[in-house]
N, CA, C and O of each residue as an XYZ file, in Angstrom:
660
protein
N     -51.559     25.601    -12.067
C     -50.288     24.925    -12.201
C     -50.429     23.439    -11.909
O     -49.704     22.672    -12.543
N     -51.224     22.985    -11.079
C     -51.514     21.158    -10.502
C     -52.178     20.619    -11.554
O     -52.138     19.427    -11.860
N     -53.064     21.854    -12.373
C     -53.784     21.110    -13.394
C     -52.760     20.446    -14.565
O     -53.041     19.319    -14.973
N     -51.524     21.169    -15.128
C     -50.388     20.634    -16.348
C     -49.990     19.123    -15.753
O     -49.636     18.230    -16.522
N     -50.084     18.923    -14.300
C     -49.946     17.646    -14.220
C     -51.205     16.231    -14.497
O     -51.128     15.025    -14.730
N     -52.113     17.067    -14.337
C     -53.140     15.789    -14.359
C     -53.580     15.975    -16.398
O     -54.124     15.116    -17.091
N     -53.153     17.205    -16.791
C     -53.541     16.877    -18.687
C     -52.455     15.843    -19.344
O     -51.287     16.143    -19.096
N     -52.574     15.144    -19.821
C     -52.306     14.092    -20.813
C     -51.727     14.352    -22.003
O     -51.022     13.566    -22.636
N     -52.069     15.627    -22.361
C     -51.430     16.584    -23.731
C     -50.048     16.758    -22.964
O     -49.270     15.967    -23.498
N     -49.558     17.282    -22.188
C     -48.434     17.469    -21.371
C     -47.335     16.275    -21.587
O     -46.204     16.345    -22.068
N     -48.308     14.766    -20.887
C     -47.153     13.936    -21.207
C     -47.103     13.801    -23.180
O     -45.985     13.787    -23.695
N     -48.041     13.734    -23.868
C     -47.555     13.048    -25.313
C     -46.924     14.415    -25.986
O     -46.789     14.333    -27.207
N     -46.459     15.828    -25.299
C     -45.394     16.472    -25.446
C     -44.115     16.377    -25.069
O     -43.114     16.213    -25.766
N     -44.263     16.532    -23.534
C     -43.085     16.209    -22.775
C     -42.064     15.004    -23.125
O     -40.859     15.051    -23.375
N     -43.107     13.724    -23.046
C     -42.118     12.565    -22.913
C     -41.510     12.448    -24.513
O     -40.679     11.539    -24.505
N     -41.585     12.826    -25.377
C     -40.832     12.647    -27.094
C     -40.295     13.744    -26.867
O     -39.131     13.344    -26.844
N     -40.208     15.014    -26.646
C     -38.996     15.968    -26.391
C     -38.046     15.378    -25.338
O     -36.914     15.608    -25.764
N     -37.981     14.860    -24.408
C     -37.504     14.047    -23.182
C     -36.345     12.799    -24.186
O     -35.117     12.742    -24.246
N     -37.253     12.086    -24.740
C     -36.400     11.061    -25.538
C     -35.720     11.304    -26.553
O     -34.948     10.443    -26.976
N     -35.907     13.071    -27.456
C     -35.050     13.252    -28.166
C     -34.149     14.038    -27.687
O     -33.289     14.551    -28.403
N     -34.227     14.209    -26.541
C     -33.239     15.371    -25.909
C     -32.205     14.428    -25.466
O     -31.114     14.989    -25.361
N     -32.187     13.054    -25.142
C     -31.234     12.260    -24.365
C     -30.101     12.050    -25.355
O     -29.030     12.642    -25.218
N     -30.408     10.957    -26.647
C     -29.236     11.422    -27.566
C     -28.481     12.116    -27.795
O     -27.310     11.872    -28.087
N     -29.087     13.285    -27.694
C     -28.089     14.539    -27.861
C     -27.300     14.898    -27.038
O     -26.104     15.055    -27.281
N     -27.901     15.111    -25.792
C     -27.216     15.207    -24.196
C     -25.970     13.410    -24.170
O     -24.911     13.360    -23.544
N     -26.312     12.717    -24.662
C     -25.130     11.727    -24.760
C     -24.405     12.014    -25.432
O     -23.279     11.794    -24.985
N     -24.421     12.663    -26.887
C     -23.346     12.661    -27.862
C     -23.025     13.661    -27.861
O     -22.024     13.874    -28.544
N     -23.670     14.903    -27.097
C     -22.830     15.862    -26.754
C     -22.091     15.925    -25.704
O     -20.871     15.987    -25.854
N     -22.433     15.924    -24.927
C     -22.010     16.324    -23.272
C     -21.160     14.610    -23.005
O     -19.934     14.506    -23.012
N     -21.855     13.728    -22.845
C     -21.600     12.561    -22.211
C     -20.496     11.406    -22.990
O     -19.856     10.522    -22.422
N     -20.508     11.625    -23.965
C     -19.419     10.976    -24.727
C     -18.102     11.662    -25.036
O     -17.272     10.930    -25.576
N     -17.719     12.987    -24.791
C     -16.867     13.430    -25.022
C     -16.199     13.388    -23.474
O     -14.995     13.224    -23.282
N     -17.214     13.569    -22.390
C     -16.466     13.180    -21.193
C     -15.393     11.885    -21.446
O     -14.200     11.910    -21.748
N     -16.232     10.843    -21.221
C     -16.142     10.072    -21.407
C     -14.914      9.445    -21.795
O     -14.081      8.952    -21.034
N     -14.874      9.502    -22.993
C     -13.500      9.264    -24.353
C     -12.483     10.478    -23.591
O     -11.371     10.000    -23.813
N     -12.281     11.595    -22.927
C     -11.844     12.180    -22.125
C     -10.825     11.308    -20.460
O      -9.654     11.137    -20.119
N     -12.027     11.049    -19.988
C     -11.966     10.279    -19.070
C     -10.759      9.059    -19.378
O      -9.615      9.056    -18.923
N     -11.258      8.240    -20.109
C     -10.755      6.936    -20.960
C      -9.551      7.088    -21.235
O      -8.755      6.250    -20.811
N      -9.066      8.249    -22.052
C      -7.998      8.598    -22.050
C      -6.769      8.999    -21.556
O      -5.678      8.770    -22.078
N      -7.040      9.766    -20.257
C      -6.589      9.744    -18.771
C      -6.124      8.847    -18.234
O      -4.905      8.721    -18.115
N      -6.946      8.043    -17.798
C      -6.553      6.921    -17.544
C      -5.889      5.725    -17.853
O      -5.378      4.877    -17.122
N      -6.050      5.867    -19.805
C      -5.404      5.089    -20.429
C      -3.752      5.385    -20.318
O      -2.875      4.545    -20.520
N      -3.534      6.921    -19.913
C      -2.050      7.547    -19.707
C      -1.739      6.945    -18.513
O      -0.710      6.282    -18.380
N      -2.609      7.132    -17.555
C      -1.880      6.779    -16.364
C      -1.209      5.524    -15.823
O      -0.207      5.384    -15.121
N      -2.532      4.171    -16.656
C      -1.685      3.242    -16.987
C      -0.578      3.120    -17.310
O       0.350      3.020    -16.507
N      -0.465      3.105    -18.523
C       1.108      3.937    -19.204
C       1.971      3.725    -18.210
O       2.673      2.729    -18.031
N       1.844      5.352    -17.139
C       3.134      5.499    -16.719
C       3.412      4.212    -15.203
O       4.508      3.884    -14.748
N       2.282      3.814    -14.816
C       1.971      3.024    -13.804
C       2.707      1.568    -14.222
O       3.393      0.930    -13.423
N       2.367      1.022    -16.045
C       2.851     -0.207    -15.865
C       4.648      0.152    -16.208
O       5.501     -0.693    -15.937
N       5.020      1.550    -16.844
C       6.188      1.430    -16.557
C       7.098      1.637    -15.044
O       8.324      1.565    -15.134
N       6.669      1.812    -14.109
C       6.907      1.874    -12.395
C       6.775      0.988    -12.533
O       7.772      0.602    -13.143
N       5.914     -0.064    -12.331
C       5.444     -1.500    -12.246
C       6.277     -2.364    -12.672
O       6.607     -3.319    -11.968
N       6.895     -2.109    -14.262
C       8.069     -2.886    -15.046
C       9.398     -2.386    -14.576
O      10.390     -2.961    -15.024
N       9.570     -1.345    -13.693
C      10.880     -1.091    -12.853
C      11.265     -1.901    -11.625
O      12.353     -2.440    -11.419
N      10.122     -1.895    -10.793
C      10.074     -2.357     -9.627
C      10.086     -3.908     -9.605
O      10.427     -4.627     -8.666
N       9.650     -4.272    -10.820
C       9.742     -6.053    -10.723
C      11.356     -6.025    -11.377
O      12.153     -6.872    -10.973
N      11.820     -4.915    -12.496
C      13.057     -5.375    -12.329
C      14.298     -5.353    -11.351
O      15.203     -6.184    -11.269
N      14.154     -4.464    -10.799
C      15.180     -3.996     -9.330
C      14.748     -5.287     -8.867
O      15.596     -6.165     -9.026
N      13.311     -5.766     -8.163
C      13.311     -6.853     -7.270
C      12.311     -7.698     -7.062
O      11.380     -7.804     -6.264
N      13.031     -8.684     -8.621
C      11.811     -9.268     -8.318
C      10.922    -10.594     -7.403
O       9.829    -11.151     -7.506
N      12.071    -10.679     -6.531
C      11.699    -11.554     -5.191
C      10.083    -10.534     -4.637
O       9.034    -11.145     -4.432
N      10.131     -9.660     -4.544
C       8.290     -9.051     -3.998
C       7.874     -9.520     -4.947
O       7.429    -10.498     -4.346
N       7.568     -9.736     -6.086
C       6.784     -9.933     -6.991
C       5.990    -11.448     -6.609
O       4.798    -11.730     -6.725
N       7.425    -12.496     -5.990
C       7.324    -13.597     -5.835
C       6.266    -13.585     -4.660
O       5.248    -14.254     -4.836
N       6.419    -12.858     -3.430
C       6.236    -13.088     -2.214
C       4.815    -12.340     -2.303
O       4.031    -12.848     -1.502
N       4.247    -11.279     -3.042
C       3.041    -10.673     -3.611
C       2.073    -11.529     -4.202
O       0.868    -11.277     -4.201
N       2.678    -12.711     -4.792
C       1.813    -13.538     -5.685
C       1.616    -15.062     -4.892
O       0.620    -15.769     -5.046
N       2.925    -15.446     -3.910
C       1.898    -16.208     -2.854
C       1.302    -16.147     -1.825
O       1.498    -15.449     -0.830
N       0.152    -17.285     -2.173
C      -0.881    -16.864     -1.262
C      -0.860    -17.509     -0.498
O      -1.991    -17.747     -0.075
N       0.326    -18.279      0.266
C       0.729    -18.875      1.471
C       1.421    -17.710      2.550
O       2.520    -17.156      2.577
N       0.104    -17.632      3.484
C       0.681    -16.351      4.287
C       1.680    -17.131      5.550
O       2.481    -16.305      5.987
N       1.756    -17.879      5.919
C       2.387    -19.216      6.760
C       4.320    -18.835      6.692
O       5.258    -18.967      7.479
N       4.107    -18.213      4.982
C       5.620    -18.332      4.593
C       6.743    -16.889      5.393
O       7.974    -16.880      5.396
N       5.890    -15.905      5.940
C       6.609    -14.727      6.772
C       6.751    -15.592      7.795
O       5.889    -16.314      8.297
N       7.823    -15.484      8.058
C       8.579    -15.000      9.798
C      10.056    -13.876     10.278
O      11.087    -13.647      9.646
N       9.631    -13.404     11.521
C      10.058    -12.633     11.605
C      11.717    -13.116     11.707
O      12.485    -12.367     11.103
N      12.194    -14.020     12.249
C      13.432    -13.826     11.956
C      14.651    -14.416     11.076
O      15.868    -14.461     11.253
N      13.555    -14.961      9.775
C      13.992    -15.053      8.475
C      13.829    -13.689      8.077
O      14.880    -13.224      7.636
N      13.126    -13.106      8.082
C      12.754    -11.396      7.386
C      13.458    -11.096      7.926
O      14.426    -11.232      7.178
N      13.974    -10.538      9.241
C      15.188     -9.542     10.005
C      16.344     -9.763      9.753
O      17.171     -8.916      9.417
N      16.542    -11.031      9.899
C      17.761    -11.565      9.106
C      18.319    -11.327      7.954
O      19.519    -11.054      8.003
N      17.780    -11.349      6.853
C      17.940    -11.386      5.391
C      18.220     -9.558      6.065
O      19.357     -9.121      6.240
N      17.380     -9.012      6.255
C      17.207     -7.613      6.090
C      18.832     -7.012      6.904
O      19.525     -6.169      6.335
N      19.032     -7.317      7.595
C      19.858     -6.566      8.600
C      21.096     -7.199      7.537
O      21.897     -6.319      7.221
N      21.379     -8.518      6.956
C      22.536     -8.688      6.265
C      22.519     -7.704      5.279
O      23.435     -6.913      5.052
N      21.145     -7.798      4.537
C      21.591     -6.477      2.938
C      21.909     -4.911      3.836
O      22.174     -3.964      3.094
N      21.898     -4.725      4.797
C      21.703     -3.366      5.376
C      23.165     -3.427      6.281
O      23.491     -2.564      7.096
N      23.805     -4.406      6.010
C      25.505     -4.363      6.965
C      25.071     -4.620      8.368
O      25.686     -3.754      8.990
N      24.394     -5.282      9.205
C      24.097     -4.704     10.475
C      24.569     -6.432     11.233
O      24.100     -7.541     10.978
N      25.540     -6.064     12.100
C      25.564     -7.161     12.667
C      24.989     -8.134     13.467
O      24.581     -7.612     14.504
N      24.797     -9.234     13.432
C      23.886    -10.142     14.312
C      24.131    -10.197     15.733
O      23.425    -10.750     16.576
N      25.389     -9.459     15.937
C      25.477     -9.126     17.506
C      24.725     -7.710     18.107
O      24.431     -7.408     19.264
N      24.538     -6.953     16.781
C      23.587     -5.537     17.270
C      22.223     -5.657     17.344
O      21.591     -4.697     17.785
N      21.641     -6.660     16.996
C      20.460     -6.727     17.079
C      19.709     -7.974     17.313
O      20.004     -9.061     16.817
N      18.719     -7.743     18.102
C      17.815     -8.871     18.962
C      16.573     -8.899     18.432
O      16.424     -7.931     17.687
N      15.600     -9.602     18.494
C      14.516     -9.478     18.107
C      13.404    -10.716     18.518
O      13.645    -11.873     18.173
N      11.912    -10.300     19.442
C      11.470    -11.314     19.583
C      10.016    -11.371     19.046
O       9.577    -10.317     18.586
N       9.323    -12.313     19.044
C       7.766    -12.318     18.192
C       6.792    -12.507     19.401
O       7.048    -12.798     20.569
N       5.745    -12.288     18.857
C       5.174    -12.874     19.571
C       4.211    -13.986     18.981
O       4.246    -14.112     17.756
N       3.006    -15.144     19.988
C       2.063    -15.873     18.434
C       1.497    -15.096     18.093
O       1.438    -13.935     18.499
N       0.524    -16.028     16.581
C      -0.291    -15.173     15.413
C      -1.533    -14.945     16.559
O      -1.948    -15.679     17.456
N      -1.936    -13.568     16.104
C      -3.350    -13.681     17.199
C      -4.925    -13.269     16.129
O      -5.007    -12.644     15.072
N      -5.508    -13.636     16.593
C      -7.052    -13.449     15.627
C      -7.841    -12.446     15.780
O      -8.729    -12.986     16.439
N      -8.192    -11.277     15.638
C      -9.334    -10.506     16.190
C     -10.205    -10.138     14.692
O      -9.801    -10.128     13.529
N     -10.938     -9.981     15.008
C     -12.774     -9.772     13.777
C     -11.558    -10.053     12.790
O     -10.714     -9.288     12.323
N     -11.835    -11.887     12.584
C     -11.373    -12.108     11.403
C      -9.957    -11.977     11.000
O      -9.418    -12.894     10.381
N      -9.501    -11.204     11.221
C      -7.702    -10.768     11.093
C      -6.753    -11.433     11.685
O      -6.820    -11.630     12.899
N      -5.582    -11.950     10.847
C      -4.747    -12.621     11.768
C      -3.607    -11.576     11.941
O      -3.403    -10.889     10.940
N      -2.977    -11.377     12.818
C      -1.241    -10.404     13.132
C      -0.841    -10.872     13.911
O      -1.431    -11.151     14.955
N       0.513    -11.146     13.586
C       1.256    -11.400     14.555
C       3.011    -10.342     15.077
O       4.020    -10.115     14.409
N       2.620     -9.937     16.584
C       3.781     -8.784     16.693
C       5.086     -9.410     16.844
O       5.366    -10.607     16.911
N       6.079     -8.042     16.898
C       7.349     -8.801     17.044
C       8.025     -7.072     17.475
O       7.737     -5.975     16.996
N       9.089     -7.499     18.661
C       9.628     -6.256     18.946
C      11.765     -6.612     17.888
O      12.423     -7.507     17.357
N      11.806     -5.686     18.111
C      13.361     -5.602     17.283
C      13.570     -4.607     17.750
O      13.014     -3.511     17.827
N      15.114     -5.405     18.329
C      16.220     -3.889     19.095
C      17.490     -3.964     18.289
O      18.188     -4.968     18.146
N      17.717     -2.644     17.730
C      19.184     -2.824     17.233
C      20.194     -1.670     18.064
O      20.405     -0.460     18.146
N      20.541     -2.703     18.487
C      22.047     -1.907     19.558
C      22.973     -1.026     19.196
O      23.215     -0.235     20.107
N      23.561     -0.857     18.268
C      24.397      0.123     17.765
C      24.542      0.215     16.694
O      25.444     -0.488     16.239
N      23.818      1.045     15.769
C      23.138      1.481     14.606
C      23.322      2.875     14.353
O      22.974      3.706     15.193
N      23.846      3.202     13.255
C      24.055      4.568     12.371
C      22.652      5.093     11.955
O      21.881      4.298     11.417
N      22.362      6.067     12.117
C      20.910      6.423     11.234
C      20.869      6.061      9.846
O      19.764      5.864      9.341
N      21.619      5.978      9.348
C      21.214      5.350      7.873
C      21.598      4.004      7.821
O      21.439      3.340      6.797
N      21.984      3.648      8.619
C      21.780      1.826      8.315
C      20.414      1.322      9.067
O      19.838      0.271      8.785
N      19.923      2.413     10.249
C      18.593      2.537     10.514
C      17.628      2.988      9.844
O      16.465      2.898     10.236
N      17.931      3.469      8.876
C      16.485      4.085      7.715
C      16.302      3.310      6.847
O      15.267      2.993      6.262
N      17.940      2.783      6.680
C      17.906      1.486      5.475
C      17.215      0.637      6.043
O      16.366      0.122      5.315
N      17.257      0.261      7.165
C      16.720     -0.820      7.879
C      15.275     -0.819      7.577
O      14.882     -1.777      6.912
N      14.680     -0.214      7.821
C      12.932      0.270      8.515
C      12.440      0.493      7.211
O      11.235      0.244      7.155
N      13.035      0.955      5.903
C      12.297      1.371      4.671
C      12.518     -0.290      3.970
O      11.542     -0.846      3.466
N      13.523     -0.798      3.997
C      13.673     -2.273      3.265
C      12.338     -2.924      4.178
O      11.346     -3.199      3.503
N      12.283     -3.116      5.283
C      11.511     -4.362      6.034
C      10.285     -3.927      5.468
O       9.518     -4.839      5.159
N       9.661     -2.018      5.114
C       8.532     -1.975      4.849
C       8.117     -2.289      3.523
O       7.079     -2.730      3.030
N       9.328     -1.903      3.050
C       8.918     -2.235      0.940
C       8.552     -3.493      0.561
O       7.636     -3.815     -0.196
N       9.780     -4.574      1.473
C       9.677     -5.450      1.105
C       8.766     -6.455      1.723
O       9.073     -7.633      1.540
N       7.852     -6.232      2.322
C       6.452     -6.811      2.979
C       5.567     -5.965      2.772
O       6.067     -4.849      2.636
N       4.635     -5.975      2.696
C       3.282     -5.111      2.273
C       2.449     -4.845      3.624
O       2.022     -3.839      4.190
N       2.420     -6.381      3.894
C       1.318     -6.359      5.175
C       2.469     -5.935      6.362
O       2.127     -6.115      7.531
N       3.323     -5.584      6.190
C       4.103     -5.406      7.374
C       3.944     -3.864      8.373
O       4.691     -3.177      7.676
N       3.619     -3.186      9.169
C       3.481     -2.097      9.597
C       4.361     -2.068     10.994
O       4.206     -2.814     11.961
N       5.450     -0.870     10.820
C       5.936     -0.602     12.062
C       4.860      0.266     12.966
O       4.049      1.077     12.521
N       5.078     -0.152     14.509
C       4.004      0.724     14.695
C       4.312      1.390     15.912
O       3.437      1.811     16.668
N       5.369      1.483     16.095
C       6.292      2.277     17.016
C       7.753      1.867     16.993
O       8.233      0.733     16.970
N       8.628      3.614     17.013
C       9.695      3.503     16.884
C      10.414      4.477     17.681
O      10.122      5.666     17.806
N      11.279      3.922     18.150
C      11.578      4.792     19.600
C      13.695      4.736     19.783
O      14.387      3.760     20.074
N      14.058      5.907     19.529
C      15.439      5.782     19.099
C      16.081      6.734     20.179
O      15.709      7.872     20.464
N      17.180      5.984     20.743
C      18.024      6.298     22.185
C      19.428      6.263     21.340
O      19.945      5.420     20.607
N      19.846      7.718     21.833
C      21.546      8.156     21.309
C      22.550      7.504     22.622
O      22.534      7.553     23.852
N      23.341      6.927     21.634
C      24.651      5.908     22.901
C      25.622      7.196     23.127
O      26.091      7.986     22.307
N      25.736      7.127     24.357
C      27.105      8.305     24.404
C      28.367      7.168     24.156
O      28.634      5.977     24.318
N      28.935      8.452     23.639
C      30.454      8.255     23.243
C      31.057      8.171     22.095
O      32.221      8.403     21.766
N      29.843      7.699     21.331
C      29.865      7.731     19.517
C      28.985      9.136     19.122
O      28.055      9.610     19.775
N      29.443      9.550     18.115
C      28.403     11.074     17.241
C      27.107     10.248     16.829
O      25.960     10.571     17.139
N      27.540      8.914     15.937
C      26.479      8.770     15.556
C      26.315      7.372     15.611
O      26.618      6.622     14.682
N      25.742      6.939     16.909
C      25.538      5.733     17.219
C      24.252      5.569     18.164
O      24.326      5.819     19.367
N      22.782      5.029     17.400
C      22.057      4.821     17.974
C      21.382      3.306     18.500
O      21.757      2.253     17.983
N      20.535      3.338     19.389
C      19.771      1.987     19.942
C      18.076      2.536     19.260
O      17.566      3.656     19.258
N      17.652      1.448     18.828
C      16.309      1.593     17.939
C      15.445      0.569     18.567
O      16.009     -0.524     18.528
N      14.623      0.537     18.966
C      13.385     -0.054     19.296
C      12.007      0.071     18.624
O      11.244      1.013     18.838
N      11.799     -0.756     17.955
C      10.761     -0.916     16.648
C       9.963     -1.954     17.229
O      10.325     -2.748     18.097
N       8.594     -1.859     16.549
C       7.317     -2.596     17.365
C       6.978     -2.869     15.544
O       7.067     -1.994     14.683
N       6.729     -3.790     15.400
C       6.189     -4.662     14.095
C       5.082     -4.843     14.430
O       4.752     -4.450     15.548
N       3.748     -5.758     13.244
C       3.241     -6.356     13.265
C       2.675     -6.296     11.753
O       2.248     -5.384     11.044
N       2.907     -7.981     11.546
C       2.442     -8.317     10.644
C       1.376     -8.861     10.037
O       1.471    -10.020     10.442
N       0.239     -8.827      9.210
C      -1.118     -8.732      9.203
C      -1.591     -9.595      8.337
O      -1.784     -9.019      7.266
N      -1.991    -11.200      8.277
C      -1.736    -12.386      7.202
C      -3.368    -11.718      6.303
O      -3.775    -12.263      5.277
């Protein structure tokens, strides 16, 4: 058996069956993947740039804030602000403080705590899903919700931000 490796007749068989076998193994097997594949994906596009052509029409201020590359332009209480007005929430229910940008391996974030004092759960979900949609780099990263007696549905929310330039 060690000897088929050291005869020479072996390779000027082997290697031209080898090179006509590849063509075939491409235009059979490997191109139909392929054009398979291609196609897939060409759908998924599809349905991706129509999401894509929804979402810039509902709003297309992210589109704006996605495409500059001035990270300088977030702060937190221009963002809370804007946010808590589209969400009804009064500027007397809610506080909010930052802290500075800080650096670690390379990364800049800067935190920020936000308390909203007397808040409905859905002007609190509205709250927390707008601030996340509409920032990318934005991550809540604790959220911690205390029921007020005396109201059914009146809560205090304590949210931990940080935003990631």
């Amino acid at each position: 058996m060690k000897d088929i490796y050291k005869n020479p007749i072996t390779y000027y068989i082997a290697v031209p069956i080898i090179i006509a076998i590849w063509p075939l193994l491409l235009w059979a097997v490997y191109l139909p993947s392929v054009q398979k594949n291609w196609q897939l994906d060409k759908d998924q596009y599809t349905k991706a740039r129509k999401i894509m052509e929804d979402i810039l029409r509902v709003d297309p201020v992210r589109f704006d804030l996605a495409a500059s590359k001035n990270a300088a332009q977030f702060d937190y209480a221009a963002a809370i602000d804007q946010i808590t007005r589209a969400c009804d929430i009064s500027p007397l229910n809610y506080e909010t403080s930052s802290k500075a940008i800080r650096s670690s391996g390379g990364q800049k974030s800067q935190s920020a705590l936000v308390i909203l004092k007397q808040v409905d759960i859905t002007r609190f979900a509205k709250f927390l899903s707008a601030m996340q949609l509409h920032w990318a780099n934005l991550q809540c990263e604790k959220v911690t919700l205390t029921r007020q007696k005396g109201t059914p549905d009146s809560w205090k929310a304590d949210l931990d931000f940080k935003y990631y330039y």
